[in-house]
KOLRO-442951 format. One record per atom (N, C-alpha, C, O): x, y, z; residue in three letters. Coordinates in steps of 0.1 Angstrom, whole numbers, padded with zeros to 4 digits, always signed. Each point is the difference from the previous one (the first is absolute). Example, Ala and Ser with C-alpha at 12.3 -4.5 7.8 and 13.67 -1.06 7.14 Angstrom:
KOLRO-442951
+0132-0057+0078ALA
-0009+0012+0000ALA
+0009+0012+0000ALA
+0010+0000+0007ALA
-0014+0011-0014SER
+0009+0011+0000SER
-0008+0011+0008SER
+0005+0011+0001SER
end
This chain:
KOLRO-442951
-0149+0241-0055UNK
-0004+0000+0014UNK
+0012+0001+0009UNK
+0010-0006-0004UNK
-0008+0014+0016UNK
+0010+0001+0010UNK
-0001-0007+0007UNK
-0011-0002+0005UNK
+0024-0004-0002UNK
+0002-0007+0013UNK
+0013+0000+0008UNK
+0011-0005-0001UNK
-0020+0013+0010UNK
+0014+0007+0010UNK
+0010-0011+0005UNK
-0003-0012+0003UNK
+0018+0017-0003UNK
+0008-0008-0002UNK
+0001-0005+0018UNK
-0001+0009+0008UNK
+0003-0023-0004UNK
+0003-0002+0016UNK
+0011-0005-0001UNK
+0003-0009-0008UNK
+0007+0016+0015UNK
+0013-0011+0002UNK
-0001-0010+0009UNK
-0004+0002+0012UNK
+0006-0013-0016UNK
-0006-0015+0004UNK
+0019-0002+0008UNK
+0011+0005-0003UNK
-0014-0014+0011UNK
+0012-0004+0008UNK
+0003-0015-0002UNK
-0007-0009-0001UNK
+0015+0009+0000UNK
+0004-0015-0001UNK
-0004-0010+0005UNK
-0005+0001+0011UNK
+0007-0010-0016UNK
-0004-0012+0015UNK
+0007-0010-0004UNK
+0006-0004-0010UNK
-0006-0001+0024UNK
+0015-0018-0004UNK
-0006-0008+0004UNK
-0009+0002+0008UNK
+0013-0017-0011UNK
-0001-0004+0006UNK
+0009-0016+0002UNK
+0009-0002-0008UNK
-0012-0004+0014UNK
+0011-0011+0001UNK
+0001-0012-0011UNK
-0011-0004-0005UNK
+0022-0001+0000UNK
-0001-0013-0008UNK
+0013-0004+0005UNK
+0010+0005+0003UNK
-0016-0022-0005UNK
+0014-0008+0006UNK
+0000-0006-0015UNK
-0007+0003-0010UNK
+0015-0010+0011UNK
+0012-0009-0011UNK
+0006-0010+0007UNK
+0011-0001+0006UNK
-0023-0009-0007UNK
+0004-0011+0013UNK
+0006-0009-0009UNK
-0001+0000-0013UNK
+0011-0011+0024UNK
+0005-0008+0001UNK
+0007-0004-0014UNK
+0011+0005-0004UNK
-0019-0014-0005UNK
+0000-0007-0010UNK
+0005+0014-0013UNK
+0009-0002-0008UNK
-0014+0009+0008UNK
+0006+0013-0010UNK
+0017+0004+0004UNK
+0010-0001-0008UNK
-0011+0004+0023UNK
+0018+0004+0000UNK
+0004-0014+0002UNK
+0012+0000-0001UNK
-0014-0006+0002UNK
+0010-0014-0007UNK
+0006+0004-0012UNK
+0012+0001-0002UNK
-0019+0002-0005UNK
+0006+0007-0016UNK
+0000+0009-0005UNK
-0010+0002-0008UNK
+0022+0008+0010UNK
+0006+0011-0001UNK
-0004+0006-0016UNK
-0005+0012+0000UNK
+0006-0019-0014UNK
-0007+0006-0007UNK
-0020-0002+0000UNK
-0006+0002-0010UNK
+0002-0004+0018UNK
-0015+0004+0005UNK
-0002+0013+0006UNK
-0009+0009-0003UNK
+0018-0009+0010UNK
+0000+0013+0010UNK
+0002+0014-0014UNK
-0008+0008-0004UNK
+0017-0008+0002UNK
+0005+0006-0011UNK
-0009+0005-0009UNK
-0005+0012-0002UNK
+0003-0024-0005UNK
-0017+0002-0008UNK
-0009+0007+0007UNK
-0004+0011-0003UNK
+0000-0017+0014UNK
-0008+0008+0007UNK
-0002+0016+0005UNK
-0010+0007-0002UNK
+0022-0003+0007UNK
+0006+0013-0001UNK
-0004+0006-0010UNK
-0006+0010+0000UNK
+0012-0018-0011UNK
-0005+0009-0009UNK
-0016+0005-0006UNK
-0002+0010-0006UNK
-0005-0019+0009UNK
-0014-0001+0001UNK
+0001+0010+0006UNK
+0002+0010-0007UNK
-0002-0006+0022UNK
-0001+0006+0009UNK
+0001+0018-0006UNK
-0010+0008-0001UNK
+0022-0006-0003UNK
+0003+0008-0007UNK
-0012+0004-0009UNK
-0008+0009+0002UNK
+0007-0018-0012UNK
-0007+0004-0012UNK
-0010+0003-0001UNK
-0006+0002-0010UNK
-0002-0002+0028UNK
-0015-0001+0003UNK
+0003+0013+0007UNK
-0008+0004+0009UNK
+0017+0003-0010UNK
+0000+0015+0008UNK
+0001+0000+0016UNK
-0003+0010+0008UNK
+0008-0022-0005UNK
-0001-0001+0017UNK
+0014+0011+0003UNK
+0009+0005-0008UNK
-0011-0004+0018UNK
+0012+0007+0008UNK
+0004-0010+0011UNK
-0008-0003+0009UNK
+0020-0002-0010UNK
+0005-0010+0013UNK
+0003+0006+0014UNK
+0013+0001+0001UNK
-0019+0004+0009UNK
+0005+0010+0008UNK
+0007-0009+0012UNK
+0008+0005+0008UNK
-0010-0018-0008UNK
+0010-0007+0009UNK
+0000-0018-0005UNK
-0008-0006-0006UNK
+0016+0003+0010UNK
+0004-0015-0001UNK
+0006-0009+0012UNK
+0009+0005+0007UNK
-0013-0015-0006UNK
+0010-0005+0009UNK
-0003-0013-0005UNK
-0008-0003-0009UNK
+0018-0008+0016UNK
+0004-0017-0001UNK
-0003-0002+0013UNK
+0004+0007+0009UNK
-0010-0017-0008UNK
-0004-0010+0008UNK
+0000-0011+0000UNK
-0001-0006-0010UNK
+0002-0001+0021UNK
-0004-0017+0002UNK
-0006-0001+0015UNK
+0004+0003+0011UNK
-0018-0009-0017UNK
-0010+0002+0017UNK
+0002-0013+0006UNK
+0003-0010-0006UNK
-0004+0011+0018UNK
-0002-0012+0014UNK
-0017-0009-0006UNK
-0008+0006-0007UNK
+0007-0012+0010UNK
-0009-0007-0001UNK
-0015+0003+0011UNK
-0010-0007-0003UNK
+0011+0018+0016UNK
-0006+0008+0002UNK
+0002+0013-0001UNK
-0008+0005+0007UNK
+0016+0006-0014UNK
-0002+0005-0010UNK
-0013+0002-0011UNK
-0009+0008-0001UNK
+0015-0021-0009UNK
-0013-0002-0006UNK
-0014-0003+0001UNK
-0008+0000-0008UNK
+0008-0004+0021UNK
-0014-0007+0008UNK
-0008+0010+0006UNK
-0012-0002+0001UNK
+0021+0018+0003UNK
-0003+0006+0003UNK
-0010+0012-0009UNK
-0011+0005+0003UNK
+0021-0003-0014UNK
-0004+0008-0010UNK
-0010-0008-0010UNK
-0002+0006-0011UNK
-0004-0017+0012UNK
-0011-0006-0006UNK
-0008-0008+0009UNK
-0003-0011-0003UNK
+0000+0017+0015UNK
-0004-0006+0011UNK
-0016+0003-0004UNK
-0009-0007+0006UNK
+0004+0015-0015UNK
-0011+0000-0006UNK
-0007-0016-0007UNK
-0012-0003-0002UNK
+0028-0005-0001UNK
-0009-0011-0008UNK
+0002-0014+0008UNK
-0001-0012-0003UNK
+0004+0020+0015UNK
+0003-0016+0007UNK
-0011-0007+0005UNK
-0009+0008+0005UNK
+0006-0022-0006UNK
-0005-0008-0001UNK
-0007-0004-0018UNK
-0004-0011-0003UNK
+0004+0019-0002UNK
-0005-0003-0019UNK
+0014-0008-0005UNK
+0012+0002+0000UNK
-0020-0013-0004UNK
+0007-0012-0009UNK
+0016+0003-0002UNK
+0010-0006+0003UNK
-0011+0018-0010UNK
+0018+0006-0008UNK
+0009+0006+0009UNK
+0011+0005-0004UNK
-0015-0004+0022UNK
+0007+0005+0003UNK
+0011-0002+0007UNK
+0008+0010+0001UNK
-0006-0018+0002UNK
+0014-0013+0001UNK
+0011+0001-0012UNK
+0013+0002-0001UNK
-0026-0005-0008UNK
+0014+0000-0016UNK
+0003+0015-0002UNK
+0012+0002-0002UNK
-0021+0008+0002UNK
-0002+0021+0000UNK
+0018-0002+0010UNK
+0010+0003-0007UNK
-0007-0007+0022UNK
+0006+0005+0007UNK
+0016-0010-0009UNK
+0010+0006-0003UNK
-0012-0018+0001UNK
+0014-0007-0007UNK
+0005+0006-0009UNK
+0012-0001-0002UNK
-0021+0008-0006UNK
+0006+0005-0016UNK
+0003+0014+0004UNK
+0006+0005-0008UNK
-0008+0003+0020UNK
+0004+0011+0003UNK
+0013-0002+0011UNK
+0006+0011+0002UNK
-0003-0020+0003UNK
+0012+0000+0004UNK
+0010-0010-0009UNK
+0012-0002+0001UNK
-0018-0003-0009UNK
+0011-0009-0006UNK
+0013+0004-0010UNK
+0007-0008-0006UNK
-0006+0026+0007UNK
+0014+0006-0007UNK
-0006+0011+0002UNK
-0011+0003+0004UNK
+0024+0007-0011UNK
+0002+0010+0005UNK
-0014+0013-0012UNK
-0001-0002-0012UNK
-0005+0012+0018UNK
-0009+0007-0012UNK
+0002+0015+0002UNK
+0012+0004+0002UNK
-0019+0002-0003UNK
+0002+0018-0004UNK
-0010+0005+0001UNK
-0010-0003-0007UNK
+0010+0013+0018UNK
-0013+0009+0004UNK
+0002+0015-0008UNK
+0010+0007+0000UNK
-0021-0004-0006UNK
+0002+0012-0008UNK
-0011+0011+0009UNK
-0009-0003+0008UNK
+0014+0015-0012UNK
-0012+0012+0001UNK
+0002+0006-0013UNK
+0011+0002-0006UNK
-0023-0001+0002UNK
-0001+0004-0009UNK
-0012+0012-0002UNK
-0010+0002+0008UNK
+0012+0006-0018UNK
-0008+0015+0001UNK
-0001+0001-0017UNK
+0008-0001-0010UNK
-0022+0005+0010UNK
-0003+0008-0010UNK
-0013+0005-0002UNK
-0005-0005+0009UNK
-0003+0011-0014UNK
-0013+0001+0001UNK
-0011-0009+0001UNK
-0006+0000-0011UNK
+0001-0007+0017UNK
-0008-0009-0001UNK
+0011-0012+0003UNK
+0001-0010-0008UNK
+0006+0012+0017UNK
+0009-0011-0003UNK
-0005-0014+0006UNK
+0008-0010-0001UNK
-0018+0009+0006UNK
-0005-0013+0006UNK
-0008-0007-0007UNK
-0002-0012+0001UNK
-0005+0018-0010UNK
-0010-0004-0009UNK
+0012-0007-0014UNK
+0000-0011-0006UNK
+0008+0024+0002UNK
+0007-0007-0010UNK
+0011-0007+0001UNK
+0008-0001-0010UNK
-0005-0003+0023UNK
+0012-0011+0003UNK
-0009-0014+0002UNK
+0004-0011-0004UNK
-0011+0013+0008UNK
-0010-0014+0000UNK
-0006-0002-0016UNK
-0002-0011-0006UNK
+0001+0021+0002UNK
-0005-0005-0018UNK
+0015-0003-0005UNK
+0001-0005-0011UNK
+0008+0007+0015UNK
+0017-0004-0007UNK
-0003-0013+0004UNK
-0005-0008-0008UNK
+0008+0005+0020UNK
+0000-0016+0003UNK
-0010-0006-0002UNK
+0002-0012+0004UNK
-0010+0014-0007UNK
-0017-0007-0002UNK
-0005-0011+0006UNK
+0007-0004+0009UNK
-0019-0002-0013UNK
-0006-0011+0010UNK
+0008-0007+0010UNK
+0010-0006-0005UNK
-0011+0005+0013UNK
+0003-0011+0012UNK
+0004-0016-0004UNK
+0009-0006+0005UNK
-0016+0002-0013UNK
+0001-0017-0009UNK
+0004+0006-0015UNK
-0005+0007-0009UNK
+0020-0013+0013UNK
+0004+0001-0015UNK
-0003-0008-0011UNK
+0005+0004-0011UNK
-0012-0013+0011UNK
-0006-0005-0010UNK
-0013+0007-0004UNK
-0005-0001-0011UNK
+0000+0007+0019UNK
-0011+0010-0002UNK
+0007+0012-0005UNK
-0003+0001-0012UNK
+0010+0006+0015UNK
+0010+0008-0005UNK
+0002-0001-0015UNK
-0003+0007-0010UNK
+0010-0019+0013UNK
+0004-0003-0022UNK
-0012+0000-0010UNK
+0000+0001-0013UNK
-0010-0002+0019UNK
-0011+0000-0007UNK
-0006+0011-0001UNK
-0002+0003-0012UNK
-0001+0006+0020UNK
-0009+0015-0002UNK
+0012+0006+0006UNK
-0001-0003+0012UNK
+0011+0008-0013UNK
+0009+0009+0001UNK
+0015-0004+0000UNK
+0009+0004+0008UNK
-0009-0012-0021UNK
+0014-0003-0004UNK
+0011+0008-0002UNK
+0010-0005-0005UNK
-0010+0019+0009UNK
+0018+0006-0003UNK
-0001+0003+0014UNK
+0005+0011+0001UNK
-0009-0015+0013UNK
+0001+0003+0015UNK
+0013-0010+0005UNK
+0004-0011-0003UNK
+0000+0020+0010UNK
+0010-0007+0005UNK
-0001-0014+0007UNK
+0008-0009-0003UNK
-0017+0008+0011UNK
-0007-0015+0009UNK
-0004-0010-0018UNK
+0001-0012+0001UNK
-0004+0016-0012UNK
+0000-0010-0008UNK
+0010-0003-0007UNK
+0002-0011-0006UNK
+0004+0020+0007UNK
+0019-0003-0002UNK
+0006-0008+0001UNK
+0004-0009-0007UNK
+0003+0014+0027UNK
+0006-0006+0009UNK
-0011-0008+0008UNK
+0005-0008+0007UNK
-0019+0006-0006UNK
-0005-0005+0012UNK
+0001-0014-0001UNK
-0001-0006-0011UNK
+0003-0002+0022UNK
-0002-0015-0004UNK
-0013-0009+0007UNK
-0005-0010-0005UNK
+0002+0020+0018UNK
-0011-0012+0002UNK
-0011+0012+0008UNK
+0005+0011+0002UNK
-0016-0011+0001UNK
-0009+0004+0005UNK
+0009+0009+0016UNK
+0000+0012+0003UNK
+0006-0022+0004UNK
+0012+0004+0008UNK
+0011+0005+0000UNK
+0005+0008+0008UNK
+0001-0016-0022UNK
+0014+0007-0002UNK
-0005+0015-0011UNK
+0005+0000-0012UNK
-0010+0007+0014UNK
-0002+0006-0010UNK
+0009+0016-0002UNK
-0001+0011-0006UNK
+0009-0017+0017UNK
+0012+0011-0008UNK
+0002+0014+0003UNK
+0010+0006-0003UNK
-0023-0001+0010UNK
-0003+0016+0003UNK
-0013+0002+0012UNK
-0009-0008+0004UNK
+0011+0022+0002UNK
-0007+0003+0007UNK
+0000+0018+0000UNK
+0009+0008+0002UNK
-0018-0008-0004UNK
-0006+0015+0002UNK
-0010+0003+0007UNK
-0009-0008-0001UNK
+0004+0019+0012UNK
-0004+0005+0010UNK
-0016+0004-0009UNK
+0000+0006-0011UNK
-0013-0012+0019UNK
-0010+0002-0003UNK
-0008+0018-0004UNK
-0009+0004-0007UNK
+0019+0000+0018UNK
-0010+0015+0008UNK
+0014+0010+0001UNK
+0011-0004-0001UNK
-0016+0014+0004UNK
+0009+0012+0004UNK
+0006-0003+0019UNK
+0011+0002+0004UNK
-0024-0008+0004UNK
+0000-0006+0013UNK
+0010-0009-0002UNK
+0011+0001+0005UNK
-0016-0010-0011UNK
+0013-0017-0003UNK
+0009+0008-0005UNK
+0011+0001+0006UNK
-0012+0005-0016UNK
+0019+0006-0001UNK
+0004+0001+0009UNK
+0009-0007+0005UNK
-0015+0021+0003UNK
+0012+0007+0007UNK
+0004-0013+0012UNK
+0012-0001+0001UNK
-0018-0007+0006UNK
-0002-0011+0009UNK
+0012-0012-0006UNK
+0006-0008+0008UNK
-0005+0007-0021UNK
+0005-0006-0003UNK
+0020+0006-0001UNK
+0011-0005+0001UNK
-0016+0016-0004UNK
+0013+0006-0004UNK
+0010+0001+0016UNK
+0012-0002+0003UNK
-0023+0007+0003UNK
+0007+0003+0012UNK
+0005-0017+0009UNK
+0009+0000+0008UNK
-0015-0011-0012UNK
+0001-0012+0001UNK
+0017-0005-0007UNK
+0009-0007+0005UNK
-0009+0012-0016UNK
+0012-0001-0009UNK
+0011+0009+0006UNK
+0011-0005+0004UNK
-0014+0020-0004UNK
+0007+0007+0002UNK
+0000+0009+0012UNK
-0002+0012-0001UNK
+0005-0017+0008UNK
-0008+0012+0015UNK
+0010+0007+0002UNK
+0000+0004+0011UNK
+0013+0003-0022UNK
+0004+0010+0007UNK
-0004+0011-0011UNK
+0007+0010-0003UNK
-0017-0013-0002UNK
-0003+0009-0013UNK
-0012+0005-0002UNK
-0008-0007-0007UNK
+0004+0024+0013UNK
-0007+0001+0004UNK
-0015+0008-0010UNK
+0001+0012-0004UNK
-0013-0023+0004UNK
-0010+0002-0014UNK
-0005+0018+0000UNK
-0001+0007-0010UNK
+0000-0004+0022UNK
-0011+0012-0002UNK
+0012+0012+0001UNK
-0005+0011-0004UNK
+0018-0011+0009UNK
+0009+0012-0008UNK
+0005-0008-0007UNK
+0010-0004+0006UNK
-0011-0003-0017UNK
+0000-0005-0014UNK
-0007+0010-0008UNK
+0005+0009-0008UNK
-0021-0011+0012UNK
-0010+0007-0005UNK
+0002+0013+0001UNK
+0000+0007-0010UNK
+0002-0002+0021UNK
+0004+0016+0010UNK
+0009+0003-0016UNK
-0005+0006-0010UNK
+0015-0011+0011UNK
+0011+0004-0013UNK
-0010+0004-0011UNK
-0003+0012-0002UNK
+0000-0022-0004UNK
-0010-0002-0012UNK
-0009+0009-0003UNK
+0002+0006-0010UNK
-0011-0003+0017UNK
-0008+0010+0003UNK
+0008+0012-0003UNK
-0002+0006-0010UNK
+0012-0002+0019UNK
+0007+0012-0004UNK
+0007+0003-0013UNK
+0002+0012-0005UNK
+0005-0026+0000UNK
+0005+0003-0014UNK
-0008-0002-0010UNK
+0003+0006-0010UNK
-0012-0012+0011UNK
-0016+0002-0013UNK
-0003+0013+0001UNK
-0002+0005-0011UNK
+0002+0004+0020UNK
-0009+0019+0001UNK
+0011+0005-0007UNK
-0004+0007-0009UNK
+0018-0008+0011UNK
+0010+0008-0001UNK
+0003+0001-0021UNK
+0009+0006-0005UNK
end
């Protein structure tokens, strides 16, 4: 059977490497190399340490829910790493890298994920990856606003035809 070939475009999207992970430099490391070994492309990075509205801001979705006092302490409490990341499907299989949200749920049905690895608590769990293509780019530009998503893509687009 044929099936005409589409050149498919990339897509990124955001993962942090909060707090509790860059505390320890061979985590990061490991992880990277995960990163690698799952075919990501790192297209930017940066180090951070957020304000305490900062992070209130960028999870202002969960404010007033039980966790989100402790969600804003464990995100300012050291220094973490915003990534972009790109690959085909990269939203879907950066969230299947880091897997469930409760790492005890995690170690259980998806024990080689990163969150059942490193994750420590339902809160501290060590990662964050962008739901949607919308939440990416929202997110990225949140991370990175001098870095711009759609001549990202503009590129992309032209070097997939070529």
């Amino acid at each position: 059977m044929f099936k005409p070939t589409v050149a498919l475009c990339r897509q990124l999207t955001l993962g942090l490497l909060k707090p509790d992970l860059c505390a320890n430099p061979i985590a990061v490391s490991q992880i990277q190399k995960r990163i690698r070994e799952a075919n990501f492309e790192v297209v930017e990075t940066k180090d951070l340490v957020w304000t305490k509205s900062e992070a209130e801001k960028f999870y202002s979705e969960h404010e007033g829910k039980f966790f989100f006092e402790r969600l804003v302490g464990y995100m300012t409490s050291g220094p973490f790493q915003a990534l972009i990341l790109s690959k085909d499907n990269a939203i879907k299989d950066w969230r299947s890298l880091i897997g469930p949200t409760h790492p005890v749920r995690a170690s259980i049905n998806a024990p080689d994920t990163l969150r059942s690895i490193y994750g420590l608590t339902d809160t501290r769990n060590s990662f964050h990856g962008s739901d949607s293509d919308e939440t990416a780019k929202r997110e990225i530009e949140i991370f990175f606003p001098e870095f711009d998503v759609e001549q990202w893509r503009t590129k992309e687009k032209k070097d997939s035809s070529s």
